[in-house]
ZAMARGU-4260 file (C-alpha; in steps of 0.2 Angstrom, whole numbers, plus 5000, padded with zeros to 4 digits):
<rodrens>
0) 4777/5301/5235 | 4767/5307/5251 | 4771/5295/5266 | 4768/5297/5285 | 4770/5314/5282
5) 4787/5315/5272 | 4790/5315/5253 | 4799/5298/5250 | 4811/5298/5232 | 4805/5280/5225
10) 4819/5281/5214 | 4832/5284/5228 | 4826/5272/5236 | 4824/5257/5226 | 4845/5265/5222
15) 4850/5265/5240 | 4840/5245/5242 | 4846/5232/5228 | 4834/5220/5224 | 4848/5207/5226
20) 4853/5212/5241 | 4835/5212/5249 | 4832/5198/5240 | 4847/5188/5248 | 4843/5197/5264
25) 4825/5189/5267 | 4831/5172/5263 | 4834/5167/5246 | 4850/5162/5242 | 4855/5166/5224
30) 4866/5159/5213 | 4878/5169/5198 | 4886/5186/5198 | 4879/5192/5183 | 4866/5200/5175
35) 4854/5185/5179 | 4853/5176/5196 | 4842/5163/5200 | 4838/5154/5218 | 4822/5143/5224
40) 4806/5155/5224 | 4799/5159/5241 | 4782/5162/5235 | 4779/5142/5232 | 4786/5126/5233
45) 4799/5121/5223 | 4815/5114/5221 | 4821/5119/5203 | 4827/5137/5208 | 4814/5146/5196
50) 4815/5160/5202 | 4826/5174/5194 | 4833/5191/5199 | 4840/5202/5185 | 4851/5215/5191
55) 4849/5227/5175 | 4831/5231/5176 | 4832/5229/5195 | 4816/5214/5193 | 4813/5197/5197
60) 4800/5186/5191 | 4797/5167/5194 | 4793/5155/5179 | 4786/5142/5190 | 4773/5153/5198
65) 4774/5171/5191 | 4777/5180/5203 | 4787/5197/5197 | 4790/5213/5201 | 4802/5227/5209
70) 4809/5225/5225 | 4792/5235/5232 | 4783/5221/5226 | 4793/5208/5234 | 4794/5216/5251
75) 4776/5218/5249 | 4775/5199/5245 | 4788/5191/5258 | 4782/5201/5273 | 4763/5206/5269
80) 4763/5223/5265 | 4754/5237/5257 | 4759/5249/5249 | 4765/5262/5260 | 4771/5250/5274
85) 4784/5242/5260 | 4791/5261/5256 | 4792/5263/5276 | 4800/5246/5278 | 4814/5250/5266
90) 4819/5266/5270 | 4821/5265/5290 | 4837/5252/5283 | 4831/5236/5292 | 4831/5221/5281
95) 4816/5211/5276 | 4810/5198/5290 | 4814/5178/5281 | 4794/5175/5287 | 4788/5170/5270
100) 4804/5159/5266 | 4801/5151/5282 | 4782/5148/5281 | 4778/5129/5283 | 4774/5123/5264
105) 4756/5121/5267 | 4756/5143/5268 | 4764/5144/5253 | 4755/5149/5236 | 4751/5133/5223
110) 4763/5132/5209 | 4755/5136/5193 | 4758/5128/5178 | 4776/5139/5167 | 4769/5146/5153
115) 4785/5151/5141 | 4776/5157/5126 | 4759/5162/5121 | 4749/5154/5108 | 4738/5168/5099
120) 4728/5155/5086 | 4723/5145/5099 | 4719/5159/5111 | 4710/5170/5098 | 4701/5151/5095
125) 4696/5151/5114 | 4691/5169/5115 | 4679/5166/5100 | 4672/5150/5108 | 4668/5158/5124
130) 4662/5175/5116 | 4647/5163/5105 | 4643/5154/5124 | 4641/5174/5130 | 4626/5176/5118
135) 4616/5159/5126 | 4621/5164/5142 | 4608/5175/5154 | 4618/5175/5168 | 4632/5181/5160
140) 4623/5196/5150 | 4614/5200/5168 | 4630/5200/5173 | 4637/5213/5164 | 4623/5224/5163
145) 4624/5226/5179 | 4641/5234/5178 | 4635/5244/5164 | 4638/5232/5148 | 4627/5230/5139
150) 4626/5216/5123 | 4632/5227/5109 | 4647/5233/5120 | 4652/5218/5125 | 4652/5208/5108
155) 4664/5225/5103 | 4676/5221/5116 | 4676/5202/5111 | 4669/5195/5128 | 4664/5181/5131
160) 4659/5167/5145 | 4667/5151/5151 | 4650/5138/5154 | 4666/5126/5160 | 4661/5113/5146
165) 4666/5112/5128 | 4683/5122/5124 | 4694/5106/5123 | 4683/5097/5110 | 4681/5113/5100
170) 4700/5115/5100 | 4703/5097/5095 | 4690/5103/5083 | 4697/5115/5074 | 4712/5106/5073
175) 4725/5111/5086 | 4737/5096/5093 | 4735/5089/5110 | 4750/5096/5115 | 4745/5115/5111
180) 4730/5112/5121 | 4740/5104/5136 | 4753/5120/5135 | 4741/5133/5130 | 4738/5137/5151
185) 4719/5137/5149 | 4716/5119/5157 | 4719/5115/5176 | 4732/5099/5179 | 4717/5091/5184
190) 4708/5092/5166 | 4694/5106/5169 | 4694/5123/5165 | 4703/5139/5170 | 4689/5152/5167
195) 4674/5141/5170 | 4661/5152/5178 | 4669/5168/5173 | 4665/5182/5160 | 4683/5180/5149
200) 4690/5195/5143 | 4706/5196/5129 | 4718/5208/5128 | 4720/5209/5109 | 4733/5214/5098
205) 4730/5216/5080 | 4712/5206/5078 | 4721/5193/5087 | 4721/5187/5107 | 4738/5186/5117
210) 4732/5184/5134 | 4715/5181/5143 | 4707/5185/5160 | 4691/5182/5167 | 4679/5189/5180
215) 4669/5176/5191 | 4649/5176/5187 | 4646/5173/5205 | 4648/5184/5219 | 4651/5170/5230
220) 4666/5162/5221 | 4681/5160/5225 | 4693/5165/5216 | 4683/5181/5209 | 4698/5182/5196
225) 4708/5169/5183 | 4720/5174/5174 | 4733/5165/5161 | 4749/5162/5169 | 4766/5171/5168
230) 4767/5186/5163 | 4754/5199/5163 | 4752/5212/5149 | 4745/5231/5153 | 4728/5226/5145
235) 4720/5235/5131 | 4736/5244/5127 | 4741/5235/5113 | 4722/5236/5103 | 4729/5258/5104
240) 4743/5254/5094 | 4762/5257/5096 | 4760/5276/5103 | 4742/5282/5108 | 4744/5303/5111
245) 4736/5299/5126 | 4730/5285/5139 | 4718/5281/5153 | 4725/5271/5164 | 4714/5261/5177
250) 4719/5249/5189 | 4706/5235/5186 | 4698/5224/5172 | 4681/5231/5171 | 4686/5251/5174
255) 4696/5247/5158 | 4680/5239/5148 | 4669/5253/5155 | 4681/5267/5146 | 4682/5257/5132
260) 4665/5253/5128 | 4663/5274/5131 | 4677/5276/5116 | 4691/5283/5129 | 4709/5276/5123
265) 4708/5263/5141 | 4722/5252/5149 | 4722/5244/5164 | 4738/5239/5176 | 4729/5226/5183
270) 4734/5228/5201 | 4744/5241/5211 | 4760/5229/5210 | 4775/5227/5196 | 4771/5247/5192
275) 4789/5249/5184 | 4780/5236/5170 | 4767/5248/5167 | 4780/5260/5164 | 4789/5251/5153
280) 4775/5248/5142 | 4771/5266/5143 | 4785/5272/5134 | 4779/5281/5119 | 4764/5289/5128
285) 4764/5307/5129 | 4751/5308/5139 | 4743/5297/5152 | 4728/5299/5165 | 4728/5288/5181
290) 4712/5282/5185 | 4713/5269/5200 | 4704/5265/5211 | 4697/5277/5227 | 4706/5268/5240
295) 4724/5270/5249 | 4731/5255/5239 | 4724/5264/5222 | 4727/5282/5228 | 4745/5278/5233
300) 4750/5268/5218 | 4743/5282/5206 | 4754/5292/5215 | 4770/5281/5213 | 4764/5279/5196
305) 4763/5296/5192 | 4781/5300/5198 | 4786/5287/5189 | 4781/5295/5176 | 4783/5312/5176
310) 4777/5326/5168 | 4768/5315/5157 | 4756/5311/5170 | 4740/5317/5176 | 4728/5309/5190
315) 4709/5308/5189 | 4701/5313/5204 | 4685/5302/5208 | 4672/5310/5218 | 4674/5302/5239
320) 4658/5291/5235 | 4663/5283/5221 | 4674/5271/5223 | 4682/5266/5205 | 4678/5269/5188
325) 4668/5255/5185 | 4654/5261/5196 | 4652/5276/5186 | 4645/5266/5173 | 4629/5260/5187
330) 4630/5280/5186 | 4614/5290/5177 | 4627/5305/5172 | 4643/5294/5176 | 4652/5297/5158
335) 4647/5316/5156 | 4655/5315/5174 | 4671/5305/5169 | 4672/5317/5155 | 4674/5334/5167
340) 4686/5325/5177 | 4698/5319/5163 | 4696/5338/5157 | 4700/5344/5176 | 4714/5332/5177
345) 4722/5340/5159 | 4721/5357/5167 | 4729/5354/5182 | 4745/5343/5173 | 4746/5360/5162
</rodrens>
């Protein structure tokens, strides 16, 4: 990768800074010797110690919050930082400033609620619930029309919306225990619902859902996205199967549906963070076409992507005045233009 005008190894780098190390280094004392190390998390309040290092994979991740990531990530986190800056910040050797251990706990990020297993018969449950409120909803549909979804799209890729009433009697409903419900991470701790207001979207894995997001109706509202807690898949990859020949990669939820709906093989990363878990999931793909977003964050992190992984790796070039995938779909020839730039991007990875 390209920074301020030098090549930077991210491999060599992430080698020559431990995640231990830094991690200890910012703050955060850690206890263990071993594979697993656990200390208090900085990114919330707690007292527990739910946060945990693992010195094989070079990762941490919190169970209280879920936070995760490489030691980019949490660099990014503790001090702030894109991208670039994080790359820069590691490799001139200083040590990570303790800012975001020492933040007054009103600063901090809320705890959200551990979620230590998933619960597909419930969620596939919910998905269906919300995808029937989809059909009675005009918002919604103008919604996603306007981002170039249209009904017959959106009932393939099991969509749905979250009127913010309803879901827990339908569970009770169809029979699942209280205690499902309560651990399932789709309710608030103060009783209403995560994804109310938002168009839901599943990532699904042989006809059933493992993990729901959801994208706010409203431009005005805040947040514009909910996700299930804990750990986040690379969504849609798991509808392709165990090992696609080849893959779009996108970095956001609706360049991912946009793809889809046009009958590309789409994932999308969700985010320019915890790349190394995209990677991971990427394993078996032979071939695999970065699509994110026109911006520094998105341009940077399909490049650290992309070294990542390799050979097998090929970047999609959007045009300067379109600023993601997504938008292409609000575009008159934007999937006949998506197409030429997938076939450029093949040539030039030859």
């Amino acid at each position: 990768m390209v920074v301020a005008n030098r090549t930077v190894d991210i491999a060599e780098l992430k080698a020559r800074n431990p995640l231990g190390d830094i991690v200890e280094a910012a703050g955060v004392a850690l206890r263990g010797k071993g594979r697993v190390r656990q200390g208090v998390c900085p990114f919330h309040k707690e007292g527990e110690g739910s946060f945990t290092v693992y010195s094989d994979s070079e990762r941490f991740w919190c169970f209280g919050c879920g936070a995760g990531g490489d030691v980019l990530d949490f660099v990014q986190r503790t001090e702030g930082l894109n991208l670039p800056e994080a790359i820069r910040r590691l490799g001139d050797g200083s040590p990570p400033l303790t800012t975001a251990v020492a933040r007054p706990a009103a600063s901090r990020q809320p705890a959200a609620p551990a979620i230590s297993h998933r619960d597909p018969a419930l969620l596939t449950a919910a998905a269906r619930f919300y995808a029937g409120l989809l059909l009675s909803s005009p918002t919604a549909a103008d919604y996603l029309a306007s981002r170039g979804i249209g009904t017959d799209a959106a009932a393939r890729l099991g969509l749905g919306y979250a009127a913010g009433s309803g879901l827990r009697e339908y569970l009770q409903g169809a029979g699942f225990t209280n205690q499902r419900i309560r651990d399932c991470g789709l309710f608030l701790e103060r009783g209403g619902e995560r994804f109310a207001g938002t168009v839901t979207v599943p990532d699904v894995a042989s006809g059933r859902a493992r993990w729901l997001t959801g994208r706010a109706v409203q431009p005005d509202a805040k947040p514009r996205f909910q996700a299930l807690p804990g750990f986040k898949p690379v969504l849609g990859l798991a509808a392709l199967g165990p090992a696609p020949p080849w893959v779009v990669v996108t970095e956001g939820v609706f360049d991912c549906l946009t793809l889809t709906a046009w009958g590309y093989p789409a994932c999308a990363a969700l985010g320019t963070q915890g790349l190394d878990r995209v990677v991971a999931a990427l394993r078996g793909c032979p071939r695999v076409f970065l699509a994110f977003d026109n911006d520094d964050a998105g341009c940077d992190a399909a490049q650290v992507l992309g070294q990542l992984l390799g050979r097998r790796a090929a970047v999609v070039n959007l045009p300067l005045d379109i600023a993601d995938v997504g938008e292409l779909a609000k575009h008159p020839q934007g999937q006949l233009l998506f197409q030429r730039l997938l076939a450029l991007a093949a040539r030039n990875a030859r």
